[in-house]
N, CA and C of each residue as an Amber inpcrd file, in Angstrom:
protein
   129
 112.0140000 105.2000000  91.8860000 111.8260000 106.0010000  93.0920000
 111.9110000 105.0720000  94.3080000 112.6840000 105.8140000  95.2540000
 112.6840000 105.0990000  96.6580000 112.1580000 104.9530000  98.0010000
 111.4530000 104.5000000  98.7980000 110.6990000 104.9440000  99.9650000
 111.0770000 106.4050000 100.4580000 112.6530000 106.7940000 100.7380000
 113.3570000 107.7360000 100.8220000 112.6300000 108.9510000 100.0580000
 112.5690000 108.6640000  98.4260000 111.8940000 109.6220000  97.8230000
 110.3170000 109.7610000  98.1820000 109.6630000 108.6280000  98.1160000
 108.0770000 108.8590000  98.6190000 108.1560000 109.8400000  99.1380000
 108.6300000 109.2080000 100.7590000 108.8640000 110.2250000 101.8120000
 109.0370000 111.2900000 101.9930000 110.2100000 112.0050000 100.7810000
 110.2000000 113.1770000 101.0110000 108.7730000 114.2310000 100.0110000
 108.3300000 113.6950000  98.8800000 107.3160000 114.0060000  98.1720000
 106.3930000 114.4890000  98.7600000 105.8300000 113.3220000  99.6070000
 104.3450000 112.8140000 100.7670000 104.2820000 114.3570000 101.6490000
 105.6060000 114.5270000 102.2670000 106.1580000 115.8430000 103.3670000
 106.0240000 117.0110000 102.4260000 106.9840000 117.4260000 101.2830000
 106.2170000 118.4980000 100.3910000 105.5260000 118.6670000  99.8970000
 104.2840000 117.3870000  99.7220000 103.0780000 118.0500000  99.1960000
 102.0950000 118.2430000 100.0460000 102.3760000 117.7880000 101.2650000
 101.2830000 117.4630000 102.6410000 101.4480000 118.3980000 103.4270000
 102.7850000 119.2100000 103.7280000 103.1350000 120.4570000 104.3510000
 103.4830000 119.9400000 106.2080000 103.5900000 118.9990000 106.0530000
 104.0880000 118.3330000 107.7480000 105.6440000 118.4680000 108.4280000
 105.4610000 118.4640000 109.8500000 106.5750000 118.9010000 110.3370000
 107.4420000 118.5680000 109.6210000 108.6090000 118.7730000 109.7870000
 110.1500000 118.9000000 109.8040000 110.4600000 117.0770000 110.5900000
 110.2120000 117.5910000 111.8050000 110.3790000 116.5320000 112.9960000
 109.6600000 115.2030000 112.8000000 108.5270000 115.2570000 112.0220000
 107.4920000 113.7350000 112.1010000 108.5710000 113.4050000 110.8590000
 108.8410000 113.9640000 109.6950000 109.5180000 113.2780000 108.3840000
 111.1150000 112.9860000 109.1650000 111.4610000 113.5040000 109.7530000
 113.0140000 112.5790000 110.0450000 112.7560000 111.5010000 111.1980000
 111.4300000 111.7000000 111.7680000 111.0560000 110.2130000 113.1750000
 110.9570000 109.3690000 111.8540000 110.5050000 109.7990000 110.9820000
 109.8020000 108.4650000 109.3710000 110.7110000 108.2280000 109.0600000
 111.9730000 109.2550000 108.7380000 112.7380000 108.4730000 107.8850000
 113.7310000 107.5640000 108.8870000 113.9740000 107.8790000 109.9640000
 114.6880000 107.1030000 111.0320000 114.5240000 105.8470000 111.2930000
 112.4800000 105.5140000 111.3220000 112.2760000 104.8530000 111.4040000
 112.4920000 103.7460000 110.3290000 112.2270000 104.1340000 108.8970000
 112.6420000 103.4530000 107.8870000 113.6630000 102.8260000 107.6530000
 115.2650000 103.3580000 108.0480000 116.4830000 103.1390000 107.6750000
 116.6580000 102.5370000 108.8930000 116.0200000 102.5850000 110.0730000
 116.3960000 101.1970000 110.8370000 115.3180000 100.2560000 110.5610000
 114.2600000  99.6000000 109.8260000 113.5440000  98.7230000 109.3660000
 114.9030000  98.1960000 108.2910000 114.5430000  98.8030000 107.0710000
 115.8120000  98.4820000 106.2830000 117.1790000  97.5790000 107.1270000
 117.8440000  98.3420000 107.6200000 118.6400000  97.9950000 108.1870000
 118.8690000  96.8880000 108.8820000 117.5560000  96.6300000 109.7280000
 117.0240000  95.1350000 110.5110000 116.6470000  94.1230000 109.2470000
 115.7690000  94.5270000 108.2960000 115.5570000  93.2350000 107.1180000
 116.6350000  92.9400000 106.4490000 118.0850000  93.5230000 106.6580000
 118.9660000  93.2890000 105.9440000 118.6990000  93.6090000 104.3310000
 118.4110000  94.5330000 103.9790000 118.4730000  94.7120000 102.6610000
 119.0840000  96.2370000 102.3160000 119.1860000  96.4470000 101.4980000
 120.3030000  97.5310000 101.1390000 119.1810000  98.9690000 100.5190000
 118.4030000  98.1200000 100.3430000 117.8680000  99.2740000  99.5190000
 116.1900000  99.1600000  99.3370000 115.2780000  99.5310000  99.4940000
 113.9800000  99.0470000  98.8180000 113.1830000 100.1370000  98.0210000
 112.6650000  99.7220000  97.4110000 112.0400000 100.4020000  96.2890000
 111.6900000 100.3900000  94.3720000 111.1470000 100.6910000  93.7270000
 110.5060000 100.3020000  92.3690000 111.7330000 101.0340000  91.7200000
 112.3890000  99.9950000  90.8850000 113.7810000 100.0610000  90.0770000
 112.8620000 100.8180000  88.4000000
C-alpha cells in the first residue's frame, strides 16, 4: 500500500471533504517530487 492509498482509505473512512484530500494529495506528490523519489510506501 501507498501513501496515495492511505490517503484515500483515511478520507473514506473519516468522511472529509473532497477539497482537504486533493490539498493532501497535492501536497504529497509535490513532497515526493522535491525528495526525488518515485514512489514511497510499504512494498
Amino acid at each position: 500500500m501507498d501513501l496515495f492509498a492511505l490517503l484515500d482509505h483515511k478520507f473514506a473512512t473519516q468522511g472529509l471533504e473532497e477539497k482537504t484530500k486533493s490539498d493532501y494529495a497535492r501536497d504529497l506528490a509535490n513532497f515526493i517530487k522535491s525528495s526525488g523519489q518515485s514512489k514511497f510506501g510499504a512494498d
